[in-house]
VEXDREN-2710 file (C-alpha; in Angstrom, 1 decimal):
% VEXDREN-2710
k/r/px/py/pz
1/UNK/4.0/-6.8/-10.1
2/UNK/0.2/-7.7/-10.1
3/UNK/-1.6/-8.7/-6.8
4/UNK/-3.4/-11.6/-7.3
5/UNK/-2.9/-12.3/-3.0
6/UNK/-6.7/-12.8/-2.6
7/UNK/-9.5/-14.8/-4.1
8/UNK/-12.8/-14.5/-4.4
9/UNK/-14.5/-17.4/-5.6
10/UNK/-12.5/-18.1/-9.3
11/UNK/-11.2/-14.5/-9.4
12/UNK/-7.9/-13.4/-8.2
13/UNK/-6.8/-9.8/-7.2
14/UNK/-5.1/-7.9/-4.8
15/UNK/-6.5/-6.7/-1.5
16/UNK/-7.8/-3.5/-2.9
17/UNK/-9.1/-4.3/-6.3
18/UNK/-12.5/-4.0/-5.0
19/UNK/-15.2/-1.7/-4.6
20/UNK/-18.5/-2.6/-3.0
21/UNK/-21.9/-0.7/-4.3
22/UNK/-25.3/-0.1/-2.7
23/UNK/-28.1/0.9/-3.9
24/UNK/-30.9/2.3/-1.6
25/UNK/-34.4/0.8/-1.2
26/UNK/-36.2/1.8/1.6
27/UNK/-35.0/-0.8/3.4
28/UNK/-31.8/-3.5/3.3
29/UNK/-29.7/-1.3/0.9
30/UNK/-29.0/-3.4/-2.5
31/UNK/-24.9/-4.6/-2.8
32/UNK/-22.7/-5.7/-5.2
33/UNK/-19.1/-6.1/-5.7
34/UNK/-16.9/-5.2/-8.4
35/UNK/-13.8/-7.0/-8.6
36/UNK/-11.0/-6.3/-10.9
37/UNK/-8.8/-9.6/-11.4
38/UNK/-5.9/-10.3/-12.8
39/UNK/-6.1/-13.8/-13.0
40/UNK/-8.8/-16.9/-12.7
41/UNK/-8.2/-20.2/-10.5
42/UNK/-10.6/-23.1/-11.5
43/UNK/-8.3/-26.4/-11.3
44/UNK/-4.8/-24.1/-11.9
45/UNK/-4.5/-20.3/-12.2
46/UNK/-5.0/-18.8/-15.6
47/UNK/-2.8/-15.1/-15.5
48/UNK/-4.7/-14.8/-19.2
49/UNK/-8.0/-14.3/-17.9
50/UNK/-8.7/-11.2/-16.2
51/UNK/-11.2/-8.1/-16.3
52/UNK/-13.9/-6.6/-13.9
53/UNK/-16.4/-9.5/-12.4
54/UNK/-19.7/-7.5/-10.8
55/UNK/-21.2/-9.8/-7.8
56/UNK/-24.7/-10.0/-6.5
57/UNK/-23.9/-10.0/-2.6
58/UNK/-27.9/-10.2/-2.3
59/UNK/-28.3/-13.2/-4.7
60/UNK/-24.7/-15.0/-4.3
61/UNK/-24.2/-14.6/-8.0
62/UNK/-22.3/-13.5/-10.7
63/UNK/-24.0/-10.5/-12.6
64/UNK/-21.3/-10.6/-15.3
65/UNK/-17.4/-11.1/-15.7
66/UNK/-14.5/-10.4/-18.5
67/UNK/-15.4/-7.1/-18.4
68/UNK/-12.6/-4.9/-20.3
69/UNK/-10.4/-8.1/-20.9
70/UNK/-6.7/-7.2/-21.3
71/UNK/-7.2/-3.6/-20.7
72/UNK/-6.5/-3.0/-16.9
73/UNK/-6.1/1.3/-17.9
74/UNK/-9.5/0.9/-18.8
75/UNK/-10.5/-1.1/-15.7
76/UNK/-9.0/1.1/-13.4
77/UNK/-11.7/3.9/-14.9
78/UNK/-14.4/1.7/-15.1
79/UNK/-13.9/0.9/-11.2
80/UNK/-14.0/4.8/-10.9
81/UNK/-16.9/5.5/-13.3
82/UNK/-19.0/2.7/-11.3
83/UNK/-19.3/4.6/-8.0
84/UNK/-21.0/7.4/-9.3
85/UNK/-23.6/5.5/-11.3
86/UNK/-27.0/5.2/-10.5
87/UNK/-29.4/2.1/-10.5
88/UNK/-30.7/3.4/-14.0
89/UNK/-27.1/3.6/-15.3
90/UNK/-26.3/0.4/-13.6
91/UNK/-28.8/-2.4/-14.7
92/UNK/-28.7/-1.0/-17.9
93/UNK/-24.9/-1.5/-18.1
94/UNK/-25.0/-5.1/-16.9
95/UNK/-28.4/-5.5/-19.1
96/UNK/-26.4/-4.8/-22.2
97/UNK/-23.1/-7.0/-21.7
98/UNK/-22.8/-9.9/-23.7
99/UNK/-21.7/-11.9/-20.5
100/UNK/-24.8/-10.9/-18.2
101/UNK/-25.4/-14.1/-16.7
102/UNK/-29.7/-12.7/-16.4
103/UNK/-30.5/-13.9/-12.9
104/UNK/-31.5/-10.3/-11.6
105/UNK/-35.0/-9.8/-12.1
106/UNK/-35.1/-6.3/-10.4
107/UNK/-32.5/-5.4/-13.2
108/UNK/-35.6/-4.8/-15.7
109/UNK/-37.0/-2.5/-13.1
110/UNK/-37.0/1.2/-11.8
111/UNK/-36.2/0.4/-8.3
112/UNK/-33.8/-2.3/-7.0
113/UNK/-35.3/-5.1/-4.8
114/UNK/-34.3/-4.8/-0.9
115/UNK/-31.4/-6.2/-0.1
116/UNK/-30.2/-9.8/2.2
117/UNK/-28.9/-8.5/5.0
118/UNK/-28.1/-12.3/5.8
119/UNK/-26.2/-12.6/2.3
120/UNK/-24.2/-9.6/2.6
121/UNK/-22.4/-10.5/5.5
122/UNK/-21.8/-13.9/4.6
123/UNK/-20.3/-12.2/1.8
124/UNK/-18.1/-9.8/4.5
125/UNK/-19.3/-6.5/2.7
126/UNK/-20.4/-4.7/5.6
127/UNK/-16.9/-2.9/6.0
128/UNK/-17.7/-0.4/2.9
129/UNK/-16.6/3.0/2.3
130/UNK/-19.8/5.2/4.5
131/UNK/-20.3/7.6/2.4
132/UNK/-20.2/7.2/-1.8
133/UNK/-17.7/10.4/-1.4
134/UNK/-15.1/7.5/0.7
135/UNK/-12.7/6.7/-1.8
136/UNK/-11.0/3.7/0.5
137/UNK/-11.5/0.2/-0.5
138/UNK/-13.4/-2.0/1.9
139/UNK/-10.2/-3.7/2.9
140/UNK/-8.3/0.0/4.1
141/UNK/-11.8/0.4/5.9
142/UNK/-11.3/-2.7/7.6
143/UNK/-7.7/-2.0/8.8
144/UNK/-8.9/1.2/9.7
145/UNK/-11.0/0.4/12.9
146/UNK/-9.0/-2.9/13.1
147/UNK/-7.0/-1.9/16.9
148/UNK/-4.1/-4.7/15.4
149/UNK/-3.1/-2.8/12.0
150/UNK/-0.3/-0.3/12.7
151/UNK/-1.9/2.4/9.8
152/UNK/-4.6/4.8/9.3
153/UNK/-6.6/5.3/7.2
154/UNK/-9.0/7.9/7.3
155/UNK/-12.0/8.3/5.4
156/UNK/-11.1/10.7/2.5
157/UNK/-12.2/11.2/-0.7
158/UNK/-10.9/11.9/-3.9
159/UNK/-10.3/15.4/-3.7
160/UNK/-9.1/15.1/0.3
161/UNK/-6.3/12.5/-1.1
162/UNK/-4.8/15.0/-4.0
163/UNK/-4.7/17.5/-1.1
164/UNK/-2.9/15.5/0.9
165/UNK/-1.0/13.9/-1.2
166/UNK/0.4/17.6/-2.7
167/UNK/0.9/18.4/0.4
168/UNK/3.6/15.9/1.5
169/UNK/7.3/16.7/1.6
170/UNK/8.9/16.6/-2.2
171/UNK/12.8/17.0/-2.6
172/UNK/13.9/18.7/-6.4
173/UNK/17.0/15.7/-6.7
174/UNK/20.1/16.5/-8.4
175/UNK/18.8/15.2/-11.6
176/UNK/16.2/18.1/-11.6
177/UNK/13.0/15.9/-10.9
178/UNK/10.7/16.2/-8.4
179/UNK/9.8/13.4/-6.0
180/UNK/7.7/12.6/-2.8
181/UNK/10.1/12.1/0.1
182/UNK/10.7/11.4/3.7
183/UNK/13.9/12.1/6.1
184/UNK/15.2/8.8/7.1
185/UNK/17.1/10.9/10.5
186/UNK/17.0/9.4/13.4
187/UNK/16.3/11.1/16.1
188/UNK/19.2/12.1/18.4
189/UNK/19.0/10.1/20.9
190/UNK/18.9/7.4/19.1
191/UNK/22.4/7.9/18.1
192/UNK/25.1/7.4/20.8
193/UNK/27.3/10.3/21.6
194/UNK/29.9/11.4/23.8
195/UNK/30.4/8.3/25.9
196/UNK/34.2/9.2/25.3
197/UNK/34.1/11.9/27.9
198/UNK/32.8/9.9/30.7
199/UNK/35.4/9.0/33.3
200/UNK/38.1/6.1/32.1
201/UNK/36.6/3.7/34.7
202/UNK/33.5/3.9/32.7
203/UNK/34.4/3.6/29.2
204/UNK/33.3/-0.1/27.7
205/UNK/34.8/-1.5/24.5
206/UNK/32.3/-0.8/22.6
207/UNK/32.0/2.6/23.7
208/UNK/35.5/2.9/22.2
209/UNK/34.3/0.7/18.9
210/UNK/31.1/2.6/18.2
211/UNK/32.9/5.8/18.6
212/UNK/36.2/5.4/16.7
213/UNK/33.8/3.4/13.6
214/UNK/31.3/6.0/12.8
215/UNK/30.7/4.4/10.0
216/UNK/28.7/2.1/12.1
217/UNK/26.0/4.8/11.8
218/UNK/25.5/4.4/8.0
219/UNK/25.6/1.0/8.1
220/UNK/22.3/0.7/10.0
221/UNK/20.6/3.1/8.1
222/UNK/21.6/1.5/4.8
223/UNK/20.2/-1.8/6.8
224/UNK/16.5/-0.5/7.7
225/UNK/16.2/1.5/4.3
226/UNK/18.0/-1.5/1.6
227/UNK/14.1/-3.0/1.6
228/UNK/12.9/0.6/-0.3
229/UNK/16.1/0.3/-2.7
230/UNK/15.5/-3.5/-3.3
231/UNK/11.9/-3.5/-4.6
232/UNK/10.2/-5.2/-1.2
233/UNK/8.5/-2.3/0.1
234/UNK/4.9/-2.6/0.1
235/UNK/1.4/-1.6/1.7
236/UNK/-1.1/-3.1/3.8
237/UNK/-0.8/-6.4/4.0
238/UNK/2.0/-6.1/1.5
239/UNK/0.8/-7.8/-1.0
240/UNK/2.1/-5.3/-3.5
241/UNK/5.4/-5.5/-2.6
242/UNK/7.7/-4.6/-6.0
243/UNK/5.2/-2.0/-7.3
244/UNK/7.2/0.7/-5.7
245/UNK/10.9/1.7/-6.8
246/UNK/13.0/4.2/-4.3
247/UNK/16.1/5.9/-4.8
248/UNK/18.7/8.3/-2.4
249/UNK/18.0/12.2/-2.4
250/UNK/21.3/12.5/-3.9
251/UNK/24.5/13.7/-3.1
252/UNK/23.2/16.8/-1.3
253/UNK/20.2/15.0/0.3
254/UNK/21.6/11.5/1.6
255/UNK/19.5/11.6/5.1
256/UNK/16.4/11.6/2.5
257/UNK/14.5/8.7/0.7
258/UNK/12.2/9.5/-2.8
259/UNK/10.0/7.7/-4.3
260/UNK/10.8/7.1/-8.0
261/UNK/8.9/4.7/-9.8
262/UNK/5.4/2.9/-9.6
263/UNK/5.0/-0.1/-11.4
264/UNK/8.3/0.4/-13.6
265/UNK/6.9/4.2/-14.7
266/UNK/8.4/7.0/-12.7
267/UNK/7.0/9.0/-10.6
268/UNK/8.1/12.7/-10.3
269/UNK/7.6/15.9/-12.1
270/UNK/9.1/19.5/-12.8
271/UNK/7.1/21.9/-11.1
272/UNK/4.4/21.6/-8.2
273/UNK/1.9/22.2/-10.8
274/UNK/2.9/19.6/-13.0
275/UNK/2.4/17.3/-10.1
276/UNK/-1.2/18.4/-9.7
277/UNK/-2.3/18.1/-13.2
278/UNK/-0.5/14.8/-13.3
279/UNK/-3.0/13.9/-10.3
280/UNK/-5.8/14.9/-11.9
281/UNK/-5.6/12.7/-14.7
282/UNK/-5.4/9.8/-12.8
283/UNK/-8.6/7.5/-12.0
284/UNK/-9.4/6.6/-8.5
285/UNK/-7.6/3.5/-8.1
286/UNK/-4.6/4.7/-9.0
287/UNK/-5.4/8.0/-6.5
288/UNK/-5.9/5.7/-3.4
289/UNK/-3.1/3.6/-4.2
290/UNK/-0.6/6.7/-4.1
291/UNK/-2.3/8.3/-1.2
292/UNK/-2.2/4.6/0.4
293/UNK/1.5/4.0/0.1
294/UNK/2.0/7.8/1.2
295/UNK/0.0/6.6/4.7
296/UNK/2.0/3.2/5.0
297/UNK/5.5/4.9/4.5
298/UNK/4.7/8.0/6.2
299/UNK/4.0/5.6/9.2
300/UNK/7.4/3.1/8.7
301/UNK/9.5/6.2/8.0
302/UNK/8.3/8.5/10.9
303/UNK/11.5/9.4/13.3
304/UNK/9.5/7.3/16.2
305/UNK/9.4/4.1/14.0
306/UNK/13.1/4.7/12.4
307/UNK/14.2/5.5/16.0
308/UNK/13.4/2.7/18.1
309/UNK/14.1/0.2/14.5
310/UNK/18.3/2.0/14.6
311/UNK/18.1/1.4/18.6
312/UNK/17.1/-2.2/18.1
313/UNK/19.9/-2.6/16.0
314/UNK/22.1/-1.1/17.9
315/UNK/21.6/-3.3/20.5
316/UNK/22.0/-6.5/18.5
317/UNK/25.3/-4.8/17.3
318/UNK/26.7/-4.7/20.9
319/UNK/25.5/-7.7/21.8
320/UNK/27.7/-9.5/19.2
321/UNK/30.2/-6.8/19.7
322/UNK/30.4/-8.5/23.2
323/UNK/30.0/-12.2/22.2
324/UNK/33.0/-11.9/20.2
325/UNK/35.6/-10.8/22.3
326/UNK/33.8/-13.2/25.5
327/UNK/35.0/-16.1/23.1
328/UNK/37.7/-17.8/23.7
329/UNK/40.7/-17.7/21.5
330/UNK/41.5/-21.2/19.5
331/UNK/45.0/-22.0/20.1
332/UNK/45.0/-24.9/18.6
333/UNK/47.5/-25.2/15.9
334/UNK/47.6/-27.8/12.9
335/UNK/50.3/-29.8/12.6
336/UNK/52.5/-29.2/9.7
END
């Protein structure tokens, strides 16, 4: 499922198809944005024209766009390979593209002008990564210091995110493959126990229901976790809802939930080491984006957040429970 939730200007892309660049000058640092888009929106939107678009935050411009048309595997590494290049490397690549729209002039320069201060936060690029090491799009900086947004994200870099992300919990399935996982548990008191032993006086109905259907249990949990199994899981904001496939840790694992596929291509491996070479081969992009849904789920699957979700529903149960049997009986009867 492509992300084309945002727009900027004609382009379309998801929240974290962008990378913001400075350059330093002595004073206002230079900026641009790179934006990779998956789709254009003049008069209607165009899901055949996509690429990178480089922005002028400075100017209000466009440097250049189609970039790497219909190859997003090589847009993903471009996006990488642009945060480590320098203003030499830089105007020289935007110099020599046949859609450089020419309205730079520091671009046939050694040093970059200063940069618009004014411009740039029109523009809303002040919430970039703060250091060239920060590996989170502007958008997971945002959310970061943003006191509303329920996740985290640190500032990490590339290397910090492997780590991390080799680090979470991994369950070996029964069909051999390892996966990234999380125990969907509650905690337990969450789960009702042991009302039956109170004194008679005290026993409710639904004390009585909840404890001769314990079946009631697994219903809940098959309630709060049917979003991973149905495709709608995704992370901040949740644009990218369907890129993520989950399954069950198997018969021997049911109180756990892996993660199997990113956009349709699975996602496990044989061996520990296998996972880490596998990590290494990826670009950037597609690093932050694992190490993003890893923060998101880590959060939404925590016993805390699980808890006090299988509580809530609990609560709703009984309150039906209750509803229905304060109802009175229909005694009407149809004549024959």
């Amino acid at each position: 499922m492509t992300d084309i939730s945002q727009k900027t200007w004609k382009y379309l892309h998801g929240p974290d198809d962008v990378t913001h660049l400075s350059f330093k000058t002595g004073g206002v640092p230079r900026s641009f944005t790179a934006i990779q888009y998956a789709a254009t929106e003049r008069n209607e939107i165009d899901l055949n024209d996509d690429g990178i678009a480089l922005i002028d935050n400075d100017q209000m411009s466009v440097v250049l766009d189609g970039h790497l048309k219909n190859n997003p595997e090589a847009q993903a590494s471009f996006m990488s390979d642009l945060r480590k290049m320098s203003w030499a490397d830089f105007s020289a690549m935007a110099l020599k593209h046949p859609r450089y729209r020419g309205s730079q002039d520091d671009f046939h320069r050694d040093q970059p002008n200063k940069g618009v201060l004014v411009n740039q936060i029109q523009r809303g690029v002040l919430h970039a990564p703060t250091t060239d090491e920060d590996l989170r799009s502007p958008s997971m900086v945002a959310a970061h210091i943003n006191p509303d947004c329920a996740y985290r994200f640190p500032e990490a870099g590339r290397a910090r995110m492997i780590s991390e992300i080799l680090q979470h919990n991994c369950l070996q399935s029964d069909d051999g493959a390892w996966r990234l996982a999380w125990d969907i548990t509650p905690s337990k008191d969450a789960i009702p126990s042991g009302r039956l032993d109170a004194p008679e006086e005290q026993i409710s109905a639904w004390d009585r229901h909840w404890e001769s259907n314990p079946e009631i249990s697994h219903q809940i949990l098959g309630e709060l976790t049917e979003p991973y199994f149905s495709g709608q899981i995704g992370t901040f904001p949740k644009t990218d809802a369907g890129r993520y496939g989950f399954c069950g840790g198997g018969m021997s694992n049911p109180a756990m939930l892996c993660l199997e596929t990113i956009d349709g291509e699975m996602f496990s491996f044989s061996s520990r080491g296998d996972f880490g070479r596998f990590l290494d081969q990826l670009p950037d992009p597609a690093i932050r984006d694992v190490w993003k849904l890893v923060q998101v789920v880590d959060h939404d699957l925590s016993t805390e957040e699980i808890s006090t979700s299988f509580k809530h529903r609990i609560a709703e149960m009984k309150e039906e429970f209750e509803r229905s049997r304060d109802a009175p009986l229909d005694l009407h009867l149809s004549p024959i």
